[in-house]
C-alpha positions in Angstrom: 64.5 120.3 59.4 68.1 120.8 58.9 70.1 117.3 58.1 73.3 117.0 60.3 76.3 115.9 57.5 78.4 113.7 58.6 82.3 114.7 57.7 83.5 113.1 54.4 86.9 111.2 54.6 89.1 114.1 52.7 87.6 116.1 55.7 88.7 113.8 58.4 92.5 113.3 56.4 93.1 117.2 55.3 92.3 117.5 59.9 94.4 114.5 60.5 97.1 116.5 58.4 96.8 120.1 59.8 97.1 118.8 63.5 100.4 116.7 62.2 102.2 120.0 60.6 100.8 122.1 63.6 101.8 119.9 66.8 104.7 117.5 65.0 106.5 117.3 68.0 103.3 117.0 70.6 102.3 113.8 68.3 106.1 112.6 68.2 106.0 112.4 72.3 102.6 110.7 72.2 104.0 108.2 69.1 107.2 108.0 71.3 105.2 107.3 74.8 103.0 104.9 73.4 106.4 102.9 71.8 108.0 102.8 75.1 104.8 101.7 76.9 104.0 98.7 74.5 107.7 97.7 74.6 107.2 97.5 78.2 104.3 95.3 77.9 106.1 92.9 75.6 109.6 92.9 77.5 108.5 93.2 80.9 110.6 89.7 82.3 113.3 90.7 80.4 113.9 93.9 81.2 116.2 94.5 84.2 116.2 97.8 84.5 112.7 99.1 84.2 113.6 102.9 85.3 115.4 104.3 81.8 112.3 102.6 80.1 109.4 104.7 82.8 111.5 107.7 83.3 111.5 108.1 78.9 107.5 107.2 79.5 107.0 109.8 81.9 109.0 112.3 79.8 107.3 111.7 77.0 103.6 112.3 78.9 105.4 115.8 79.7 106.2 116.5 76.9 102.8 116.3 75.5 101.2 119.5 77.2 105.0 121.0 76.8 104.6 120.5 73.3 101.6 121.9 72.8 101.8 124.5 75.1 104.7 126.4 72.8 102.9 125.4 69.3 99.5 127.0 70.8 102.6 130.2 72.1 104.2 130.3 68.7 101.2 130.1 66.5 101.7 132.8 63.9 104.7 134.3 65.1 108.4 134.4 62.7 111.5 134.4 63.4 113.4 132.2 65.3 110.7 132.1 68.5 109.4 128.3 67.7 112.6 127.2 67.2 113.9 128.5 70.3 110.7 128.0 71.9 111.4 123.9 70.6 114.6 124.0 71.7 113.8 125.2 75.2 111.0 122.5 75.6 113.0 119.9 74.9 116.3 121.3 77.2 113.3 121.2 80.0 112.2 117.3 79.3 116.3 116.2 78.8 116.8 117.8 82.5 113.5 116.1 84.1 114.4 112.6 82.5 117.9 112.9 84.0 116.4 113.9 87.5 114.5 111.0 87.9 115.8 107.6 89.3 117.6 105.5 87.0 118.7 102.5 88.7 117.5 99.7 91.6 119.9 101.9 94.3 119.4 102.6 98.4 117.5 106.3 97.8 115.0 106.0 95.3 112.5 108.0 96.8 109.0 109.4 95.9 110.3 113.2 95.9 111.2 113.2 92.2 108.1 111.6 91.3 106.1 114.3 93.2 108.1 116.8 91.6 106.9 115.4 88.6 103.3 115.6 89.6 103.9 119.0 90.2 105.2 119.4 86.4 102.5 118.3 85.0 100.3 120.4 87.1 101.9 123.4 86.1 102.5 122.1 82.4 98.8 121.6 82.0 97.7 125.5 83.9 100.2 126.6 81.6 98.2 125.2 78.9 94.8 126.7 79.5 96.8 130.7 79.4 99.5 130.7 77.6 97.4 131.3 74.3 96.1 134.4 75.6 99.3 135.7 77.7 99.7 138.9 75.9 95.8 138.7 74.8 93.2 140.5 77.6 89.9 138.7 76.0 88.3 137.2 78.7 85.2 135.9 76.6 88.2 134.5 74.1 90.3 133.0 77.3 86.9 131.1 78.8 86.2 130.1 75.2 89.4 128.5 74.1 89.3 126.6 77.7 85.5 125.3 76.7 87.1 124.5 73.8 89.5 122.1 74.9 87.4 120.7 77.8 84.6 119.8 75.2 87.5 118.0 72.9 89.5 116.4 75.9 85.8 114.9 76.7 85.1 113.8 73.7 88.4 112.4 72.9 87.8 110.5 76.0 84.3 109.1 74.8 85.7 108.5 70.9 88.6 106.5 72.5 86.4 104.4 74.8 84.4 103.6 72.3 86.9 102.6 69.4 88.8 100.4 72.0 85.5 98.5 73.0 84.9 97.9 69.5 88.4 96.7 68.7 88.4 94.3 71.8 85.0 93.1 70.9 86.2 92.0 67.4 89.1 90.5 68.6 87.0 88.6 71.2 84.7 87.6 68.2 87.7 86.0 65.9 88.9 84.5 68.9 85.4 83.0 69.6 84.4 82.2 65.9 87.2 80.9 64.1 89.7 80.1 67.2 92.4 82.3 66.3 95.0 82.4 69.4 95.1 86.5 70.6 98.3 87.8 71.9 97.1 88.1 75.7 98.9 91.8 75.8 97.2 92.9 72.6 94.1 94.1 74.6 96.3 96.6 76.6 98.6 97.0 73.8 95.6 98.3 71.6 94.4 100.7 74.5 98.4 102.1 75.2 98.0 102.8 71.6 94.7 104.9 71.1 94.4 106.8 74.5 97.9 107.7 74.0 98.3 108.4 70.1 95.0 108.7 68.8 93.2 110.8 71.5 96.3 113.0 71.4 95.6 113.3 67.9 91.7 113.8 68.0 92.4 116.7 70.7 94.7 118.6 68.6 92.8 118.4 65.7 90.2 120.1 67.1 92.1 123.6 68.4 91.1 126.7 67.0 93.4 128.5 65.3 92.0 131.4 65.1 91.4 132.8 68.6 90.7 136.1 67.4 87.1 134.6 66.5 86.6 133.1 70.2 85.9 136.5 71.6 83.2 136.9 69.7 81.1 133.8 70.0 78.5 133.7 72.2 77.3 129.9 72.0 77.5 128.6 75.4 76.2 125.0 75.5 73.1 124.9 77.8 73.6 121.6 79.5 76.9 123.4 80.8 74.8 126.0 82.3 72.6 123.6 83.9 74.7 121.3 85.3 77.3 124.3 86.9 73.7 125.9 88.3 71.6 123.2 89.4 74.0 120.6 90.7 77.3 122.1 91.3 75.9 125.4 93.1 73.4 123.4 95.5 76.4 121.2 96.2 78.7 124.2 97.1 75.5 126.0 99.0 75.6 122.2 101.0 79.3 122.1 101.8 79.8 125.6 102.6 77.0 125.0 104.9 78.6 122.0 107.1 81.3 123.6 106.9 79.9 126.8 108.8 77.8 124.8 111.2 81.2 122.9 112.1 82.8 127.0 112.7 79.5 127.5 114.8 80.7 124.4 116.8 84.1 125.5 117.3 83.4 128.4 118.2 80.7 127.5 121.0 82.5 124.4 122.2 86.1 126.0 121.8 86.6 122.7 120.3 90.1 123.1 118.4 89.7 122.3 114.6 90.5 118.9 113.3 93.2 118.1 110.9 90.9 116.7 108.0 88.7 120.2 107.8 91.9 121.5 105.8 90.9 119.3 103.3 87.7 119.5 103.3 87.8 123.3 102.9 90.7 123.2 100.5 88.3 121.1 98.0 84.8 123.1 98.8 87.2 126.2 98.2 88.3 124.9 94.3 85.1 123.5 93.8 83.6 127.0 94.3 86.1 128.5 92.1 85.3 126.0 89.3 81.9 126.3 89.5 82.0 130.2 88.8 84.4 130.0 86.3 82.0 127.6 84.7 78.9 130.3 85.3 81.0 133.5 84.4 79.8 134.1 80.4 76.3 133.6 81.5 76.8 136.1 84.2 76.7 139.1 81.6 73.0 138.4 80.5 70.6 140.3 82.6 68.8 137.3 84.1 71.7 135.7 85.5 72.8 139.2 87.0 73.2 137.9 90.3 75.7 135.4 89.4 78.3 138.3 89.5 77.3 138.9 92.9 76.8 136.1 94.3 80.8 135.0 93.0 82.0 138.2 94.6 80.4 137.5 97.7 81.5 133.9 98.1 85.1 135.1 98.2 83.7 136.8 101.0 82.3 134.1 102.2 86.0 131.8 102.0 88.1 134.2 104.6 86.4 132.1 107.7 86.9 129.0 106.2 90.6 129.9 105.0 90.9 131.4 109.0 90.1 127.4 110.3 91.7 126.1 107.6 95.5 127.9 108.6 94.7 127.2 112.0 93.9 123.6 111.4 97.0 122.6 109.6 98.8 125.1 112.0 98.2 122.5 115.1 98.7 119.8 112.7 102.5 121.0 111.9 103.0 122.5 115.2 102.4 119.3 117.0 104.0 116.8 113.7 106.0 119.2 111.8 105.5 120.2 108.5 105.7 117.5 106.2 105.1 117.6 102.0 101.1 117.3 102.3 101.1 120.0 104.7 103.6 122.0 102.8 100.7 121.3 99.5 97.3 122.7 102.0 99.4 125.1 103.7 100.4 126.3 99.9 96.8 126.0 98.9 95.5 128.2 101.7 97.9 131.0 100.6 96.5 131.0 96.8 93.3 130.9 98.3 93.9 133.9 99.6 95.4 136.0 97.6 92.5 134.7 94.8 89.8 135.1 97.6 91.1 138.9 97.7 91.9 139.2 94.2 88.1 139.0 93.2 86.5 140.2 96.5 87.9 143.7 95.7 86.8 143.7 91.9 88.6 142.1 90.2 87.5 140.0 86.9 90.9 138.7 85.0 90.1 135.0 85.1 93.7 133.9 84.1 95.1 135.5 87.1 93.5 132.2 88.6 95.7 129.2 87.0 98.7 132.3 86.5 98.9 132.9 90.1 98.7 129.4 90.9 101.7 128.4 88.1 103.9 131.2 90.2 103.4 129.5 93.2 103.9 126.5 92.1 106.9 127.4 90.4 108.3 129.3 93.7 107.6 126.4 95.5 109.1 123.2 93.7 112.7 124.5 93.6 115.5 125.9 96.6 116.1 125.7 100.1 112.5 126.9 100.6 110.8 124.6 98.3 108.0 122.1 99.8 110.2 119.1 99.4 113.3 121.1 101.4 111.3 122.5 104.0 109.6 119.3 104.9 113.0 117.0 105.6 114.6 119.9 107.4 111.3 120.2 109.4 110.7 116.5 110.3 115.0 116.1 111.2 115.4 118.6 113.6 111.8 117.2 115.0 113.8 114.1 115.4 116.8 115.8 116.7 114.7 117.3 119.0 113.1 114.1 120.5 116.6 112.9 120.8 118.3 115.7 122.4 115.5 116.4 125.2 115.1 112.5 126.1 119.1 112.5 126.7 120.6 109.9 123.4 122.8 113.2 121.7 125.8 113.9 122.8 128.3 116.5 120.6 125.2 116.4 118.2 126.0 113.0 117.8 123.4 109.9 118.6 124.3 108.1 122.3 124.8 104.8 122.7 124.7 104.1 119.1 124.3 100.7 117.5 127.5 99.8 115.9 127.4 97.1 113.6 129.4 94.1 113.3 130.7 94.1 109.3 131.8 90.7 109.2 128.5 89.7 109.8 127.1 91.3 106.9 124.7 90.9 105.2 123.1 90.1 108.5 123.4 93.3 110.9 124.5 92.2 114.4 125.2 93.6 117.5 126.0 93.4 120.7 124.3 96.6 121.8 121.1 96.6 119.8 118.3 98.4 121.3 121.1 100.5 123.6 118.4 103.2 124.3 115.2 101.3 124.2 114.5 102.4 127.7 115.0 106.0 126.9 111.8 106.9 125.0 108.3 106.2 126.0 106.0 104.5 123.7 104.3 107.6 122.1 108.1 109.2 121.4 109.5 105.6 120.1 106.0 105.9 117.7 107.1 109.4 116.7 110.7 108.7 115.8 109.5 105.2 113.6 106.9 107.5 111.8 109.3 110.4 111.1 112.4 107.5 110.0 109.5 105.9 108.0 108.6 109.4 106.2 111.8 110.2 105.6 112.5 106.6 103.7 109.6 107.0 101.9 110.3 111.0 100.5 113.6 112.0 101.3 116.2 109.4 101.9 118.2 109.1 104.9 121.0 111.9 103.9 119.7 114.5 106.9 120.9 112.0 109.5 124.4 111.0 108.7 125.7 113.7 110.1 123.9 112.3 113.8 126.2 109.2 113.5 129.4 107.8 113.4 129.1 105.2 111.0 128.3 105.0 107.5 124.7 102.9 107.1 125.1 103.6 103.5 128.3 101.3 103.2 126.8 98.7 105.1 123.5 98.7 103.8 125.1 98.8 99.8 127.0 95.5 101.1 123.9 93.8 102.3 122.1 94.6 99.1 125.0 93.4 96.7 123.7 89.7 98.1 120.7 90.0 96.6 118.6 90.6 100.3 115.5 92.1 100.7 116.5 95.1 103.4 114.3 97.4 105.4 116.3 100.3 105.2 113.8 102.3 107.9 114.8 99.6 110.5 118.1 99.5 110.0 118.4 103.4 110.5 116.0 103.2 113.4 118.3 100.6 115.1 121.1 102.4 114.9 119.7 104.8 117.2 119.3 102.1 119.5 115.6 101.9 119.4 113.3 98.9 118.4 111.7 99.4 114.9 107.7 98.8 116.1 104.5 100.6 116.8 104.2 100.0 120.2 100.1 100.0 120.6 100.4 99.5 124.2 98.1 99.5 127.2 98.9 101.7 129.6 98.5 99.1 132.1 98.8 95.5 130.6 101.6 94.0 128.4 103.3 90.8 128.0 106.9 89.2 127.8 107.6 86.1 125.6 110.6 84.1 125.3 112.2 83.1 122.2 111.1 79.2 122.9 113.1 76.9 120.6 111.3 74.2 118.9 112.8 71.4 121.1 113.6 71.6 124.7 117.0 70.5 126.1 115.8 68.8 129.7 119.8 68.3 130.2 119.9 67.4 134.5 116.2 66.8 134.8 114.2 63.6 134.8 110.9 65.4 134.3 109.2 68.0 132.5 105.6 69.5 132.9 104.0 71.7 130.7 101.5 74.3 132.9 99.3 77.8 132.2 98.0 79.6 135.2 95.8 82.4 135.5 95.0 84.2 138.3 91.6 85.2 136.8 90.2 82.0 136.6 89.8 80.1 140.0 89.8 77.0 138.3 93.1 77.4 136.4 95.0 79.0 139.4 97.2 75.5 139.5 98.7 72.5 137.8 98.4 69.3 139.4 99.8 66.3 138.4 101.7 63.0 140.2 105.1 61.7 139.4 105.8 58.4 141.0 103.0 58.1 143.3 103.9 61.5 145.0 101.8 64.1 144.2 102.4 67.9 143.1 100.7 70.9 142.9 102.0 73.9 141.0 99.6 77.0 142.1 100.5 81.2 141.8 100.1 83.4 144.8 99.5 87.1 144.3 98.6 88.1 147.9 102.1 89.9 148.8 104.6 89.1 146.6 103.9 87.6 142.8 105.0 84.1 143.4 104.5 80.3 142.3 104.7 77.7 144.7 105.5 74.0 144.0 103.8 71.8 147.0 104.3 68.1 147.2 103.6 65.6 150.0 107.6 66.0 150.8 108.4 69.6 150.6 107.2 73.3 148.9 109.8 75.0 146.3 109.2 78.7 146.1 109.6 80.7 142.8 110.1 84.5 142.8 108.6 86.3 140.2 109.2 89.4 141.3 113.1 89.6 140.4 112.5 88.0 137.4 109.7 90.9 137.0 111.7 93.9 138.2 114.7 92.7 135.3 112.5 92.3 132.5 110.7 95.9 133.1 114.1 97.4 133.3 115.1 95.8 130.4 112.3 95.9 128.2 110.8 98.8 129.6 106.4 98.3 130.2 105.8 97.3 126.4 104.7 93.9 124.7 108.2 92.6 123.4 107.8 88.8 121.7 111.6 87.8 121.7 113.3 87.5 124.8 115.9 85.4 125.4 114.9 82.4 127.3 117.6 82.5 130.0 115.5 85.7 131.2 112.7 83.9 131.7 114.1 80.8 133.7 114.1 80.9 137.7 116.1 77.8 139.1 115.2 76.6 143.0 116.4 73.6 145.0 115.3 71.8 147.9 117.1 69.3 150.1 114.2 66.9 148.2 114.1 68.3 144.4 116.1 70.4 141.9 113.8 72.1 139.7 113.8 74.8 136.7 110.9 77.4 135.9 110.8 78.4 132.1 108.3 81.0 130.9 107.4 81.2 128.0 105.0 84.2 128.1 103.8 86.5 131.0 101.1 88.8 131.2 101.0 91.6 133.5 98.7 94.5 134.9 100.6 97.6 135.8 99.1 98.9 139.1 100.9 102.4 140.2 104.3 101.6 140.3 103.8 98.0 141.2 103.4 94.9 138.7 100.4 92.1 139.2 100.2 88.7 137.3 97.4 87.8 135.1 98.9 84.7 133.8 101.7 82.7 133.0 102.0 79.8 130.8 105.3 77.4 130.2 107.1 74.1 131.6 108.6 73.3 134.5 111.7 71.0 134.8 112.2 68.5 137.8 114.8 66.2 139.4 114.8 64.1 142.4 117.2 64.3 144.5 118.9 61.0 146.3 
């Protein structure tokens, strides 16, 4: 039995070297990375500008796959390439640091970041190709990529385990011979070895001779077991639901939802992986049908990719298209051109991640980029709501809040909520979600041009004091709309004052607190006796919404209807929780007794165009007369 040696320490050193001299400047970004990272942990309350400090991290992380990417391009060449290949790398991580946010300002929003994302997705394709870009091995290419899957793994596993170990000890000396541990070492000593040494362990494990990789036919059989027996079943499963729910759409004409887009986006690239994972073991003659079974499930995509474009069709069509739509929407054009790629013969495998890094790349920058598309797309959806619901005028918003600038920081007006009337509740939704997407990814820029003040101003004032400030809101107020999610019954909603926390019974001897309901027989009226006369407070619904005040004496009669009719043209049929009390007051008098009716909430049932009571709860004020 042959004895597995264990490598000797000038082994592990001369590796440790070779991966230095051959990625220097892919370790330097991981060294630099994992600096900026600990200093972080260490300086984190003193630090008051955290976004040089992340946008150097996140440059760095680029640079690691950037890196790499043009040692693995250069390897062997002479000349000038490296250093203008180096050169070029680094030009491409200066620009991306400076494109990200660098200070606590009023439009830091998560496009950059998802431009990064992007990067890295396209850094890390480029990786797996770039090798063999002028080399047509396909054996070679799918070697090379086991290659660095098998090292990136066990990178992952060495690192896991060395950091347990270390923690372990630590945890030991603190335990045996109480010695005080920095708290941040722990994360400190994980920053440091899945960021420098498994960067380290996975370099040092690239072939360098990829010449050799065409020829090797060792293809580990748990590999071939795993993509066989537990991927394919999987795939057979999901491409299975996934036609059973076509069958249903197709027999019940029931439209597509959303979420299929992404289910058949992932059951798509999981298919794709799996071959890719099957193809060397498709060229030995009793895995035969592997080849055509991977040509036929491109086949087998076109229906899918069919529900999946009209799915997130009648997504955008009805929402607009916004970033994640853009992605699928991107996804089910590769998918596509791929699906046809292979279906007519085809074999190159890199066209897959080479096809996908030209998408990409089309796709990230100009006026038809994802992130460009998506805020013209979800403006002019707001324009639109606004323009066919009457509040533009000259392309300019109506009634618009203007703000009172001696009042900032606090933004007052005396027109807020102008057109609050104008939208019903599923178009007041719409306009908070777009204003709320459009904080979160783009920044308000798009909308200036609808108004005739400048929010920026205002807003930069408010935040020089230090204030926490909803941006969303303000912008959504402007418009002269109520920043809220109206979940609203179609047919029941409430008013509520904004009851102070004492009451001012200024003029009146007397005050009553009282809830009524008319659904309860037993709490349709307040009873109660004030100097041996006796009074009754009770609601009447039969004609006219009312409340009646009987005593022995006289009867004082309380209209709710007015009172009704104003709020619902005010406030429009919605729950709204601050209304000025003077709204809510009705004032009677009898030749016996002044009184005063303050509501403090009321809860009605819309019934066609007329308005019922379900209850009413607040205080009544009284004085007697002489």
């Amino acid at each position: 039995m042959k004895q597995m040696k264990l490598p000797s320490i000038n082994y592990l050193v001369s590796h440790t070297k070779e991966a230095l001299l051959r990625f220097p400047f892919t370790i330097l970004s991981a060294f630099v990375g994992v600096c900026v990272a600990i200093y972080l942990v260490e300086y984190n309350e003193e630090i008051t500008n955290f976004f040089p400090y992340v946008n150097l991290l996140l440059a760095s992380a680029l640079g690691i796959p950037l890196y790499f990417s043009v040692s693995v391009f250069t390897d062997g060449k002479t000349g000038n390439t490296k250093i203008i290949s180096l050169l070029g790398a680094t030009f491409v991580l200066v620009i991306i640091y400076f494109t990200l946010p660098n200070s606590e300002h009023t439009h830091n929003t998560s496009v950059p970041y998802i431009r990064y994302g992007v990067y890295n997705v396209i850094i890390h394709l480029l990786v797996s190709f770039i090798a063999y870009l002028t080399n047509k091995s396909h054996n070679g290419f799918w070697n090379f990529n086991k290659i660095l899957f098998l090292r990136l793994f066990m990178g992952v596993i060495y690192s896991a385990f060395l950091f347990s170990g270390l923690a372990m000890a630590l945890g030991a000396l603190q335990l045996l011979f109480d010695i005080t541990i920095h708290e941040e070492l722990y994360f400190e000593i994980y920053i440091f070895i899945i960021g420098l040494f498994n960067t380290w362990f996975f370099t040092a494990g690239v072939p360098k001779k990829l010449e050799n990789l065409e020829n090797m036919y060792d293809y580990p059989k748990g590999l071939k077991v795993f993509s066989q027996y537990v991927l394919l079943p999987l795939l057979l499963l999901y491409l299975a639901i996934l036609y059973a729910y076509t069958g249903k759409i197709i027999i019940q004409w029931d439209w597509p939802k959303g979420v299929v887009s992404y289910l058949i986006s992932c059951v798509a690239v999981l298919g794709i992986f799996n071959f890719l994972l099957m193809y060397p073991f498709s060229d030995t003659k009793e895995n035969s049908w592997i080849k055509t079974f991977s040509k036929i499930y491109y086949f087998i995509l076109f229906p899918l990719i069919v529900i999946l474009f009209i799915a997130i069709g009648m997504r955008i069509n009805d929402y607009g298209i916004t970033i994640n739509r853009y992605a699928i929407l991107l996804l089910g054009i590769w998918l596509t051109i791929v699906s046809v790629y292979f279906s007519i013969g085809k074999t190159n495998l890199k066209f897959i991640p080479q096809s996908l890094v030209a998408i990409l790349l089309l796709t990230v920058f100009g006026p038809w980029s994802m992130f460009s598309v998506s805020e013209r797309s979800q403006t002019n959806r707001l324009i639109h709501i606004l323009e066919t619901n009457g509040l533009m005028v000259n392309s300019k918003v109506k009634n618009e809040v203007m703000w009172q600038k001696e009042s900032l920081p606090e933004f007052l007006s005396e027109n807020k909520f102008s057109n609050r009337n104008q939208l019903s509740d599923s178009l007041n939704n719409e306009v908070k979600s777009i204003i709320d997407y459009l904080d979160v990814h783009h920044g308000f820029s798009s909308l200036k041009p609808l108004l005739h003040q400048n929010i920026d101003s205002l807003i930069s004032i408010s935040l020089d004091s230090n204030r926490y400030l909803d941006e969303s809101r303000v912008y959504m107020e402007t418009l002269g709309l109520k920043y809220e999610h109206v979940y609203s019954d179609d047919s029941n909603f409430s008013y509520s004052s904004n009851e102070p926390e004492t009451k001012l019974i200024k003029g009146y001897d007397y005050l009553i607190e009282f809830s009524i309901s008319s659904n309860s027989r037993s709490a349709q009226s307040n009873t109660f006796k004030i100097n041996d006369m006796n009074y009754k407070l009770t609601f009447i619904s039969e004609k006219n919404n009312a409340c009646k005040l009987i005593s022995d004496i006289d009867i004082t009669t309380f209209k709710l209807d007015s009172l009704i009719q104003n709020l619902t043209e005010a406030y429009g049929s919605n729950d709204e929780w601050d209304i000025p009390q003077k709204k809510m007051t009705l004032i009677s008098s009898t030749p016996n007794i002044k009184s005063k009716l303050v509501l403090n909430n009321i809860y009605l049932e819309k019934n066609n165009n007329a308005f019922d009571v379900k209850s009413i709860n607040g205080y009544l004020m009284l004085k007697a007369k002489e």
